[in-house]
OpenMM code with the backbone's topology and positions (N, CA, C; nanometers):
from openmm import Vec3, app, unit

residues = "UNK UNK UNK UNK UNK UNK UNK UNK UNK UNK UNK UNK UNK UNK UNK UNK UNK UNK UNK UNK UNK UNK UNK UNK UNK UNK UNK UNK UNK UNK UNK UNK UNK UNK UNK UNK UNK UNK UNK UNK UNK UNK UNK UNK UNK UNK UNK UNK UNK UNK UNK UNK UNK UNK UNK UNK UNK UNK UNK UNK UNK UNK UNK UNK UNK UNK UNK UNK UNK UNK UNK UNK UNK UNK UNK UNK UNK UNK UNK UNK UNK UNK UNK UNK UNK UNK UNK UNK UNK UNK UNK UNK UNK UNK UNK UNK UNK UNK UNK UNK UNK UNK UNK UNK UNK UNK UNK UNK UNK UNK UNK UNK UNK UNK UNK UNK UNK UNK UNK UNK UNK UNK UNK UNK UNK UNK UNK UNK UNK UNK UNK UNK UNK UNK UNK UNK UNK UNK UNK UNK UNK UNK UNK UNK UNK UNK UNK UNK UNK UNK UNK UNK UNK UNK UNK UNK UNK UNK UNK UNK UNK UNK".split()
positions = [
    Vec3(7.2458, -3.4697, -4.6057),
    Vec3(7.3632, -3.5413, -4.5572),
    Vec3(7.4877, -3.4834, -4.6241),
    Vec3(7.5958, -3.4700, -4.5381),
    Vec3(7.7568, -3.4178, -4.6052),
    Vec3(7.7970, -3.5386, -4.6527),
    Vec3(7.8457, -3.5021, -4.7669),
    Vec3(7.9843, -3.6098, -4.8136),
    Vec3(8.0671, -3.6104, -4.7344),
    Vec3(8.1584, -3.7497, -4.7252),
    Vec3(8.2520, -3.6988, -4.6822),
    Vec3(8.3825, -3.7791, -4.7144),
    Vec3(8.5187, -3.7300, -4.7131),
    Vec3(8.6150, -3.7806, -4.7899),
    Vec3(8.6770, -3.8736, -4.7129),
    Vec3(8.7588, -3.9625, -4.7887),
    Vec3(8.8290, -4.0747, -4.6945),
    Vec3(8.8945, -4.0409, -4.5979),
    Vec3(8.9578, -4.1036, -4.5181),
    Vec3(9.0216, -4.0537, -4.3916),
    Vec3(9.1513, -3.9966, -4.4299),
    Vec3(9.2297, -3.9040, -4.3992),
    Vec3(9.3303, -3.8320, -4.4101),
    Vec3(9.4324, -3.8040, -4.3087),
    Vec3(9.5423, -3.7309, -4.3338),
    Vec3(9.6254, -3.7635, -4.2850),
    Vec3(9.7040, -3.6390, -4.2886),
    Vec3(9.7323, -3.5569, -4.1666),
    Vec3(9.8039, -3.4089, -4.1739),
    Vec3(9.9565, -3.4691, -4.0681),
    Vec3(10.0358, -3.3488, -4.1093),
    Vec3(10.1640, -3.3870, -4.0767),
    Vec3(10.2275, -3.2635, -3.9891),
    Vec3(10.2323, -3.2728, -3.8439),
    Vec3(10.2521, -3.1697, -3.7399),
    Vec3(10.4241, -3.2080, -3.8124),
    Vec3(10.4866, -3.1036, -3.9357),
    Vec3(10.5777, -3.1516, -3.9700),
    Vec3(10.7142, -3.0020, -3.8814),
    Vec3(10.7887, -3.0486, -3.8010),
    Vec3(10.9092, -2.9797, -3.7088),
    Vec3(10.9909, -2.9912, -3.7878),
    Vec3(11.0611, -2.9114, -3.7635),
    Vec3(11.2237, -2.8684, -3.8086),
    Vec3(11.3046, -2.8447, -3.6732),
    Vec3(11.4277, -2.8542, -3.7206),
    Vec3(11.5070, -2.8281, -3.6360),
    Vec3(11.4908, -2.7041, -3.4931),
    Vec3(11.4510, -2.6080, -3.5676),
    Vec3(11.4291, -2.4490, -3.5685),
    Vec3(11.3203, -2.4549, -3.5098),
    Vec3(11.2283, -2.5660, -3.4163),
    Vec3(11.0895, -2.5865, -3.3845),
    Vec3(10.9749, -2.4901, -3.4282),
    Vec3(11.0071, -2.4935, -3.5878),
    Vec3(10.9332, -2.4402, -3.6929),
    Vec3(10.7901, -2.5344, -3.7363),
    Vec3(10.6750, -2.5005, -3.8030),
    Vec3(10.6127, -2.5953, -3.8261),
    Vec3(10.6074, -2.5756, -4.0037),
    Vec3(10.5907, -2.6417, -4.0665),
    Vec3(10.5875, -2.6561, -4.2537),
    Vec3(10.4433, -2.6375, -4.2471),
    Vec3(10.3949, -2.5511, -4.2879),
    Vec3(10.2628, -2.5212, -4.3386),
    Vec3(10.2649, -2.4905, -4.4983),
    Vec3(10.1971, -2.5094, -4.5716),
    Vec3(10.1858, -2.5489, -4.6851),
    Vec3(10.0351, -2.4057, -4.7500),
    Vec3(10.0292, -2.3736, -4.8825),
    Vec3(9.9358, -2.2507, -4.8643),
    Vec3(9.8940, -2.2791, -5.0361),
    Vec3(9.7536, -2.3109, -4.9794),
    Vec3(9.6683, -2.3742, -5.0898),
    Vec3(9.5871, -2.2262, -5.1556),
    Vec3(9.5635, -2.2652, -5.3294),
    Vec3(9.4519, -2.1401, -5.3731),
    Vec3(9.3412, -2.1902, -5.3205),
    Vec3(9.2574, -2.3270, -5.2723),
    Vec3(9.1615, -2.3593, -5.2506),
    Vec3(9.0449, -2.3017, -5.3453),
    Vec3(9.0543, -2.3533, -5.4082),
    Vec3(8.9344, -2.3255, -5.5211),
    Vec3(8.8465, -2.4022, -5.5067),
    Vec3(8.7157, -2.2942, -5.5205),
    Vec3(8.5620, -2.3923, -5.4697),
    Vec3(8.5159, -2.4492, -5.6235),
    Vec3(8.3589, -2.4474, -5.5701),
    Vec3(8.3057, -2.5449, -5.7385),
    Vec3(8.2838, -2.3867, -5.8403),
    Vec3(8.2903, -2.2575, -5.7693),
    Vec3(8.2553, -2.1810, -5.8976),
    Vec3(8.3635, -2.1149, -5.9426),
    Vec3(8.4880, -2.1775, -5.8935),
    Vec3(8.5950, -2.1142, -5.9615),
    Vec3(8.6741, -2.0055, -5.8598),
    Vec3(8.6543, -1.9287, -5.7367),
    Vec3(8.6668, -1.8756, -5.6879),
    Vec3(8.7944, -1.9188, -5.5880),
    Vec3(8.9254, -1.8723, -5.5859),
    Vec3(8.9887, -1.8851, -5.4901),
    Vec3(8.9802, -1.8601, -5.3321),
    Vec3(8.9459, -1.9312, -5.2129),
    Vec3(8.9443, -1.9082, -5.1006),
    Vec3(9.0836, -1.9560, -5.0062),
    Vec3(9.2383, -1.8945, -5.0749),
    Vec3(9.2915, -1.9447, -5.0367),
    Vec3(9.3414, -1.9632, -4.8470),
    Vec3(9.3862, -2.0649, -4.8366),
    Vec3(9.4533, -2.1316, -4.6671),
    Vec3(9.5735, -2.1650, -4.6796),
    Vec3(9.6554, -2.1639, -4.5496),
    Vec3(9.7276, -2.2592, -4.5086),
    Vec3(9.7321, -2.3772, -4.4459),
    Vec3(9.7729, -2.5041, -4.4716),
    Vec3(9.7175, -2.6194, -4.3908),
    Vec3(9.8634, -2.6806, -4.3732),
    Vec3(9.8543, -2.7592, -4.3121),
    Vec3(9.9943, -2.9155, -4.2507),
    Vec3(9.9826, -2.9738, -4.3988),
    Vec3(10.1201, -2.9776, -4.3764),
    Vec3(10.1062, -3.0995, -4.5324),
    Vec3(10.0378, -3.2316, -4.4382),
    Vec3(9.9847, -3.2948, -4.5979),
    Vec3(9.9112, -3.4525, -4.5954),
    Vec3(9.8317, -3.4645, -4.6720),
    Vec3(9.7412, -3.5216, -4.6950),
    Vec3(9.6800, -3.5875, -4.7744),
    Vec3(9.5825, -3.7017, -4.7559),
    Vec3(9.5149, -3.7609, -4.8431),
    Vec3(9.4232, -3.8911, -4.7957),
    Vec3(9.4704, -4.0420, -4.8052),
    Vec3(9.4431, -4.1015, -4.7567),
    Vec3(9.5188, -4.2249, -4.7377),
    Vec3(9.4933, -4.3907, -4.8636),
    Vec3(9.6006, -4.3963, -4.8886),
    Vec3(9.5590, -4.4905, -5.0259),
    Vec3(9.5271, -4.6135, -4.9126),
    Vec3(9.4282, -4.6901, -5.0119),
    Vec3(9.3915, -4.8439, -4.9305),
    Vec3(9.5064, -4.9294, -4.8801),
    Vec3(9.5034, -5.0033, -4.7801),
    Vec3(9.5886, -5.0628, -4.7177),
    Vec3(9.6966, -4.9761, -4.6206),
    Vec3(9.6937, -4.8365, -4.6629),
    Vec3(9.7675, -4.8011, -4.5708),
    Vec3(9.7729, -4.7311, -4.4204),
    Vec3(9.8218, -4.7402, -4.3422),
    Vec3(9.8297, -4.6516, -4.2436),
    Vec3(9.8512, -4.5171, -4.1890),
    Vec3(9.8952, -4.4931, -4.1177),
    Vec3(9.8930, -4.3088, -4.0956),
    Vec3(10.0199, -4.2879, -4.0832),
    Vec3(10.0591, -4.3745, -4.0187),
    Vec3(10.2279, -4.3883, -4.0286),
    Vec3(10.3071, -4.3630, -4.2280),
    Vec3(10.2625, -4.4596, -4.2663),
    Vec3(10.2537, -4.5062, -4.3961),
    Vec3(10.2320, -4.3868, -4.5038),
    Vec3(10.1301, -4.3300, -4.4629),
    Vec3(10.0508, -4.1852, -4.5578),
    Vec3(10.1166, -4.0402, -4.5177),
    Vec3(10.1838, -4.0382, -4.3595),
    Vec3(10.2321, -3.9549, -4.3703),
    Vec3(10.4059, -3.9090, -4.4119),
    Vec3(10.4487, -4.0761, -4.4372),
    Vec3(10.5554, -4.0765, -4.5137),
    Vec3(10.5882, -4.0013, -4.6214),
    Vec3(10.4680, -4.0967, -4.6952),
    Vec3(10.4738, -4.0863, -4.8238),
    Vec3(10.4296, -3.9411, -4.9077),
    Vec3(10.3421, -3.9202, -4.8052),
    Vec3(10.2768, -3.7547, -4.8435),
    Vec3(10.3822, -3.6497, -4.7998),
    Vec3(10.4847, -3.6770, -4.7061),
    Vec3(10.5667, -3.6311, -4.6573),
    Vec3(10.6667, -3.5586, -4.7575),
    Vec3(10.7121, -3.6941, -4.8312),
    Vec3(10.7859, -3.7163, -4.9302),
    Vec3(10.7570, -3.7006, -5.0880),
    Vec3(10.6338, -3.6792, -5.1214),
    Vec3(10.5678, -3.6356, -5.2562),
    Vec3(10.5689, -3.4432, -5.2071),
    Vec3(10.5343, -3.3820, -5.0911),
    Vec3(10.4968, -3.2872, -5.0885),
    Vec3(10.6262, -3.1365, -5.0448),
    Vec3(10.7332, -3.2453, -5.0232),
    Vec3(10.8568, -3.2045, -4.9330),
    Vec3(10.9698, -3.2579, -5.0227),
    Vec3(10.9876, -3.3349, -5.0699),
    Vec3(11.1126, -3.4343, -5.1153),
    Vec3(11.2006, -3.4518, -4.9907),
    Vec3(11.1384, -3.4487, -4.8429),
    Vec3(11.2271, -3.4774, -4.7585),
    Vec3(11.1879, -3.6661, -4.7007),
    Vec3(11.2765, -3.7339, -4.7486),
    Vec3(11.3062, -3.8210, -4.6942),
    Vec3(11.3488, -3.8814, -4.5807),
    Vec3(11.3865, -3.7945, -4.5130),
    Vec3(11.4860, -3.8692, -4.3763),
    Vec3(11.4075, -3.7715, -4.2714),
    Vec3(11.2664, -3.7910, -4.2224),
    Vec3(11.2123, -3.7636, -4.1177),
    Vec3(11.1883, -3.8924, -4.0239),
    Vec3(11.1834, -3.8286, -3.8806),
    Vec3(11.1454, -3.9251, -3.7721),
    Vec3(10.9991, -3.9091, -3.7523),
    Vec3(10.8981, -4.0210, -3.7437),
    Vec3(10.7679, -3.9899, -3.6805),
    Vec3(10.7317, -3.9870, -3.5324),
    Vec3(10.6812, -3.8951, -3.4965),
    Vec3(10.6246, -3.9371, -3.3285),
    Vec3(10.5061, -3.9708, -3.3138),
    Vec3(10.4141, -3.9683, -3.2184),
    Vec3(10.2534, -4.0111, -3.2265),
    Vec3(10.1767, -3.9271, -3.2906),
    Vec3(10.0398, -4.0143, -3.2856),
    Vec3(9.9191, -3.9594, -3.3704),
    Vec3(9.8580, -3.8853, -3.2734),
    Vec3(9.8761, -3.7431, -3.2495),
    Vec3(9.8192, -3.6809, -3.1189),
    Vec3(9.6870, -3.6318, -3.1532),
    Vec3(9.6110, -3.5845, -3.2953),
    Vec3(9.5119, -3.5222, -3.2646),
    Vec3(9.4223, -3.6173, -3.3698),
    Vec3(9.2401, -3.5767, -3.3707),
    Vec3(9.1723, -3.6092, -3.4658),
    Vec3(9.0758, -3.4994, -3.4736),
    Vec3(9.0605, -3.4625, -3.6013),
    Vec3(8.9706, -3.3217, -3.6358),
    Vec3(8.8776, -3.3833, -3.7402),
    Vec3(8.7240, -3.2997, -3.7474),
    Vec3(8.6634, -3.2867, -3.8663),
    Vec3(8.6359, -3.1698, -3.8883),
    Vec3(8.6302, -3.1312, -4.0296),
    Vec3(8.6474, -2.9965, -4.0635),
    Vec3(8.5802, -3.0066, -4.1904),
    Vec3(8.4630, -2.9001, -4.1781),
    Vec3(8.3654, -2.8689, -4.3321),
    Vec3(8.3701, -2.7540, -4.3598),
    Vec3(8.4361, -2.6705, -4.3080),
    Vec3(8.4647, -2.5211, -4.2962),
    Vec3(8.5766, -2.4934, -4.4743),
    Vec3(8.6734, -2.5817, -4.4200),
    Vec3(8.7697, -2.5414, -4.5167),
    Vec3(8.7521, -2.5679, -4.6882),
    Vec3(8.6443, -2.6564, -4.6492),
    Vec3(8.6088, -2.7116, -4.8296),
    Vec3(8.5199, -2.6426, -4.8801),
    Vec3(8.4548, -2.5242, -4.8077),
    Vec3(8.3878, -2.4093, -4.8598),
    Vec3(8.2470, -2.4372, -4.9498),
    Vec3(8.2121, -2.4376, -5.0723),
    Vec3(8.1120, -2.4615, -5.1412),
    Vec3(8.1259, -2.6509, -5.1897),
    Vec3(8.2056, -2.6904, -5.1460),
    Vec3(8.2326, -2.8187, -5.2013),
    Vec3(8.1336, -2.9049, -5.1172),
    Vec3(8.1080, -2.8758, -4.9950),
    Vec3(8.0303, -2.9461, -4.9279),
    Vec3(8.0908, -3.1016, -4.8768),
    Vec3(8.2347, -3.1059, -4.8415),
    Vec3(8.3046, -3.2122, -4.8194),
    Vec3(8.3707, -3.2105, -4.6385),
    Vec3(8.3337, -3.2830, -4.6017),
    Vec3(8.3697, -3.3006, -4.4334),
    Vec3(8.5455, -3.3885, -4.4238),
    Vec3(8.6331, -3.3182, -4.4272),
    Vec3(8.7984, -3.3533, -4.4048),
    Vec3(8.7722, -3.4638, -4.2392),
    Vec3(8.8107, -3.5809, -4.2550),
    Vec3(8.8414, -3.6688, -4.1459),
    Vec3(8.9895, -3.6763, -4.1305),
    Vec3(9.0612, -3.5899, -4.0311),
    Vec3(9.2084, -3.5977, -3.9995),
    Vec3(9.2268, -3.6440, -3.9201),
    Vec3(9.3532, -3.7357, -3.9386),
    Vec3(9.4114, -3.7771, -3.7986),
    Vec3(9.5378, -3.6865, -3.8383),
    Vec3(9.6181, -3.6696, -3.7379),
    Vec3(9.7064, -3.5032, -3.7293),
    Vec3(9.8505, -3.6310, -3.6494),
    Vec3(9.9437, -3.6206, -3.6975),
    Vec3(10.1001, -3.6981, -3.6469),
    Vec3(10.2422, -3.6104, -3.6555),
    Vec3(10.2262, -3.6086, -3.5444),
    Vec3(10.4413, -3.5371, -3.5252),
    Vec3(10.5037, -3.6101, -3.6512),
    Vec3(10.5936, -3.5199, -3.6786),
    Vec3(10.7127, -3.5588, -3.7463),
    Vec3(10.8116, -3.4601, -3.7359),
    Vec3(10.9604, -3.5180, -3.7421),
    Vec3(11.0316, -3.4173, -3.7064),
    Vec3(11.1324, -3.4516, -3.8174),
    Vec3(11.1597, -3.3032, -3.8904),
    Vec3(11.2635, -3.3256, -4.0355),
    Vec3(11.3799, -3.2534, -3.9315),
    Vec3(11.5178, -3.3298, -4.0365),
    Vec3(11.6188, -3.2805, -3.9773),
    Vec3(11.6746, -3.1058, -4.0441),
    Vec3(11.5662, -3.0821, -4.1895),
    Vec3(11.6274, -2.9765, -4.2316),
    Vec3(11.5103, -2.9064, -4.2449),
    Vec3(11.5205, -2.7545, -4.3064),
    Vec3(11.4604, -2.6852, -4.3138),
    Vec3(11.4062, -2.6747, -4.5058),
    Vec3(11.5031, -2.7638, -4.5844),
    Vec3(11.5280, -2.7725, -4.7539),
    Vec3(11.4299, -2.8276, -4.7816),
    Vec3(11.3258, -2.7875, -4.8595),
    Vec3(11.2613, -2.8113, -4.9386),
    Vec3(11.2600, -2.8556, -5.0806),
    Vec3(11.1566, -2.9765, -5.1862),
    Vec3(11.1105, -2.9913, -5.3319),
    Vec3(10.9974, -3.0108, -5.3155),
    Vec3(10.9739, -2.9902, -5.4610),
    Vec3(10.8397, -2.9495, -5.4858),
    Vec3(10.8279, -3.0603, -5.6131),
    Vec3(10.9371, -3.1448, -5.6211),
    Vec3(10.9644, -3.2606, -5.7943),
    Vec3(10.8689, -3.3979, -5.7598),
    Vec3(10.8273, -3.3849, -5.6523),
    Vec3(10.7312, -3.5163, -5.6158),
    Vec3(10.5610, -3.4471, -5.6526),
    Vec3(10.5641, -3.3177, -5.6649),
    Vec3(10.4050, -3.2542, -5.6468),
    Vec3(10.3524, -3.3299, -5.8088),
    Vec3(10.1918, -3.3309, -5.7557),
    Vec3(10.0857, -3.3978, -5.8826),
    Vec3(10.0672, -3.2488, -5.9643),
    Vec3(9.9956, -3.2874, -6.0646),
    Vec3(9.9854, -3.2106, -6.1343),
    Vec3(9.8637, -3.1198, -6.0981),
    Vec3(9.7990, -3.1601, -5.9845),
    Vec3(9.6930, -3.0832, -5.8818),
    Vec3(9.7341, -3.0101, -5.7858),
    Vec3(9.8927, -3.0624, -5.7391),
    Vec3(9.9346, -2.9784, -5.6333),
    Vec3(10.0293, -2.8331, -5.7281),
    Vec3(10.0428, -2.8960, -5.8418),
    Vec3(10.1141, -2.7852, -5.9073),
    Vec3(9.9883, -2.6395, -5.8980),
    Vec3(9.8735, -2.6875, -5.9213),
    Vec3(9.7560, -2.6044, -5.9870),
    Vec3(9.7468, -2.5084, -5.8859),
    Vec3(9.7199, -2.5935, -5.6999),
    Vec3(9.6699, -2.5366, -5.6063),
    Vec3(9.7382, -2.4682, -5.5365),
    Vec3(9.8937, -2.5706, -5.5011),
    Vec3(9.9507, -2.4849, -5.4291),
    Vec3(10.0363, -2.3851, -5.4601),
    Vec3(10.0350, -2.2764, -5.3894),
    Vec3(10.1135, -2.1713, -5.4188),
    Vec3(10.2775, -2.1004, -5.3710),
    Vec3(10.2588, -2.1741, -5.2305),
    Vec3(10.3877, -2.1585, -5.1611),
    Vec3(10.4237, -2.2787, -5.0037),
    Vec3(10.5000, -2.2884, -4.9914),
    Vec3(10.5481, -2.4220, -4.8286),
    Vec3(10.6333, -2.2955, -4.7785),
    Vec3(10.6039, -2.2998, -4.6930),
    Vec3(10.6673, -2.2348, -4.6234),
    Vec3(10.7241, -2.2915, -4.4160),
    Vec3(10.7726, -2.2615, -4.3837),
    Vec3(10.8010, -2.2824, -4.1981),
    Vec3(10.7610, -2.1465, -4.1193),
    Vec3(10.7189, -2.1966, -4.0524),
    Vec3(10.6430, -2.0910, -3.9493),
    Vec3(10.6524, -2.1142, -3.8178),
    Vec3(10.7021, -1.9916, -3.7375),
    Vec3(10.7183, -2.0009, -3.5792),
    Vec3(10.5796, -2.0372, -3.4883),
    Vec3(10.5419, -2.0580, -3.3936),
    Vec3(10.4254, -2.0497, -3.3250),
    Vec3(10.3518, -1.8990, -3.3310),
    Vec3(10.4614, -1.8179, -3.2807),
    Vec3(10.4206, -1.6385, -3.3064),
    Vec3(10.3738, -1.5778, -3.4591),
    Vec3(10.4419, -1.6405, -3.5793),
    Vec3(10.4182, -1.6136, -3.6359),
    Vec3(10.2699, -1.6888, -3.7042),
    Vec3(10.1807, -1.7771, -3.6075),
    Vec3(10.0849, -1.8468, -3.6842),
    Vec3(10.0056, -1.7253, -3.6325),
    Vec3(10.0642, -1.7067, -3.4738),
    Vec3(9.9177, -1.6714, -3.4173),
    Vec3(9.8675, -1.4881, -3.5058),
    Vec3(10.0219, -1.4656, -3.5216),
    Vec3(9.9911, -1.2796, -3.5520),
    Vec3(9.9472, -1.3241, -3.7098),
    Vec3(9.9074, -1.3954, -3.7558),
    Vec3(9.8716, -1.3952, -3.9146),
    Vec3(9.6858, -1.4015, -3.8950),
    Vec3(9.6780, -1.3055, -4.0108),
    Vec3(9.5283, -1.2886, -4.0043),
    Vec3(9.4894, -1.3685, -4.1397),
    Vec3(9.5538, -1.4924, -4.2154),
    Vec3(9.5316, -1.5159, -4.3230),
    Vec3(9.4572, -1.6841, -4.2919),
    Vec3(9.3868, -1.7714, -4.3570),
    Vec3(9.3419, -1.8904, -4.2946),
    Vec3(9.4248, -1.9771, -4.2854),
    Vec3(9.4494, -2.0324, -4.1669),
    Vec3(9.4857, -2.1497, -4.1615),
    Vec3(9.4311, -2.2479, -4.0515),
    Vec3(9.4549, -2.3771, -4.0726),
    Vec3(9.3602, -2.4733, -4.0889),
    Vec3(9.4555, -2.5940, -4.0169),
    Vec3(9.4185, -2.6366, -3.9083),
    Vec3(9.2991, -2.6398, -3.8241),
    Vec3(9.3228, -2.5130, -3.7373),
    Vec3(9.2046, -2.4513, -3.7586),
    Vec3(9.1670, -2.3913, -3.6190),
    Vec3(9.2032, -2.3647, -3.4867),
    Vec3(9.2999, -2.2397, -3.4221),
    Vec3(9.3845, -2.2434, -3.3426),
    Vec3(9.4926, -2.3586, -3.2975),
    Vec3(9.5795, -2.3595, -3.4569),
    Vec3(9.6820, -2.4035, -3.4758),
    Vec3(9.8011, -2.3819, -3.3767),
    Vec3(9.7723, -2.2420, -3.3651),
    Vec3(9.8812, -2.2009, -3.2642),
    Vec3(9.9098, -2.2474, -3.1298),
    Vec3(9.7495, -2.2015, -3.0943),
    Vec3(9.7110, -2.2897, -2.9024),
    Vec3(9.7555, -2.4661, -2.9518),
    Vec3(9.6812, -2.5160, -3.0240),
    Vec3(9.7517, -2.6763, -3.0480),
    Vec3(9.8825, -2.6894, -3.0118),
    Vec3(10.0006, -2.5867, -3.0873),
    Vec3(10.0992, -2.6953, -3.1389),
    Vec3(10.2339, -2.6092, -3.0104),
    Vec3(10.1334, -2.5209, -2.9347),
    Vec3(10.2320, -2.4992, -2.7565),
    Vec3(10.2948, -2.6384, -2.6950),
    Vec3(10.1777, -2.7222, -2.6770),
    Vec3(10.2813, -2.8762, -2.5834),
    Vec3(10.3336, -2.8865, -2.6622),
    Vec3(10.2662, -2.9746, -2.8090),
    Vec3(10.3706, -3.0173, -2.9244),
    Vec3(10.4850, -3.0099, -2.9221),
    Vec3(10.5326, -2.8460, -2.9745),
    Vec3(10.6476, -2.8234, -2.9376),
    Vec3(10.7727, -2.8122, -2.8148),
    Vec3(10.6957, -2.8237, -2.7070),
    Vec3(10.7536, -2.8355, -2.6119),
    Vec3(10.7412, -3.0386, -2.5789),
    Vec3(10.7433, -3.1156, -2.6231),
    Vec3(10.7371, -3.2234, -2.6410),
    Vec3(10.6870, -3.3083, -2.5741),
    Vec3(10.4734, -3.2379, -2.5157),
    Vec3(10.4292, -3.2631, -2.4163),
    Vec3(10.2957, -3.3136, -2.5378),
    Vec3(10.3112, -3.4510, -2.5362),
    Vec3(10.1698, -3.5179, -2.6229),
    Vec3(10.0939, -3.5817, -2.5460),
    Vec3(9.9825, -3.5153, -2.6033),
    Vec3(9.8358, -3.5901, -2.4794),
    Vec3(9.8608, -3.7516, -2.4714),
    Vec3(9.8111, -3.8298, -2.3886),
    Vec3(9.8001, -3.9632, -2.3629),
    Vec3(9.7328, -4.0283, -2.4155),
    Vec3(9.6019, -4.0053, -2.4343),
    Vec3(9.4843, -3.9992, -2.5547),
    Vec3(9.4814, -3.8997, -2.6755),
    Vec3(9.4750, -3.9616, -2.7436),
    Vec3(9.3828, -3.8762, -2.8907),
    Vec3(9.3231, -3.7725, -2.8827),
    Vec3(9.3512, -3.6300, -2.9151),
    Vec3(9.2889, -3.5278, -2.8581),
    Vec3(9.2272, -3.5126, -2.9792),
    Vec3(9.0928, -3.4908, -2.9660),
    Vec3(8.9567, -3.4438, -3.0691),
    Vec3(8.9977, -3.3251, -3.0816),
    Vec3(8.9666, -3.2490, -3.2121),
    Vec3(8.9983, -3.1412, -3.2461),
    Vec3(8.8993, -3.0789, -3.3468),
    Vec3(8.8315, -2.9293, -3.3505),
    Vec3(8.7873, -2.9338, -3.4159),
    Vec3(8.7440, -2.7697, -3.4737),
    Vec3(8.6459, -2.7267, -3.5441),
    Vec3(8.6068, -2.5757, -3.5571),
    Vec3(8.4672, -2.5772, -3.4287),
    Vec3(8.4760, -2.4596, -3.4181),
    Vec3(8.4438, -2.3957, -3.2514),
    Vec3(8.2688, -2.4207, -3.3632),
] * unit.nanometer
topology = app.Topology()
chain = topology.addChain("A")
for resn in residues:
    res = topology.addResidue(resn, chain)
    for name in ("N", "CA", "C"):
        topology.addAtom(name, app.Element.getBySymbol(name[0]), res)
């Protein structure tokens, strides 16, 4: 049987510039080995809260941007791919948000995100697809075509590794 971690919470986070904030982890497994990715900022969700709620706040620990708008919860993924030797199954629910700037901090990060992460960066659609480096979820690029054009499924679109 997989472990698997509490439910979580990724952040389809826009900019002005209909850029997306991807975030670029060392991902270190259990033997020490860096397998680093890029992923959506977010995080897992403290008790009592919502997705709305988690992607605020993760928003705002991982960004220091405060003054984003949320839109819907368009996708849900599971993913055991990215946790590598850890043997941990990621339960995402995936939510628009749209920042008004492109400015970034890093004064809200834990002392885990100091360890792991290495760089935040914004990224065009073109530039996800021509990158041969990981990122996470899994044809990010094909995903976030309506997205950006501001066409969200009606239902919850399942999402997942092929």
């Amino acid at each position: 049987m997989v472990p698997s971690t509490p439910n979580r919470v990724r952040v389809i986070l826009l900019s002005p510039f209909k850029r997306v904030l991807l975030i670029h982890y060392r991902n270190t497994d259990r033997s020490g080995v860096d397998n680093p990715c890029w992923i959506l900022a977010g995080g897992g969700m403290d008790a009592g809260e919502t997705i709305a709620d988690t992607a605020l706040r993760e928003i705002k620990e991982e960004t220091g941007l405060s003054h984003v708008s949320l839109g819907p919860v368009v996708w849900y993924g599971e993913d055991s791919i990215r946790s590598g030797n850890w043997g941990i199954t990621y339960k995402e629910h995936f939510i628009v948000a749209h920042s008004q700037t492109e400015d970034l901090c890093k004064d809200g990060w834990t002392e885990h995100e100091h360890r792991q992460i290495t760089q935040m960066r914004w990224w065009s659609v073109e530039e996800i697809r021509q990158s041969r480096d990981a990122i996470y979820p899994l044809g990010l690029h094909d995903l976030l075509i309506p997205i950006l054009a501001g066409d969200y499924p009606a239902e919850l679109r399942i999402i997942g590794a092929p």
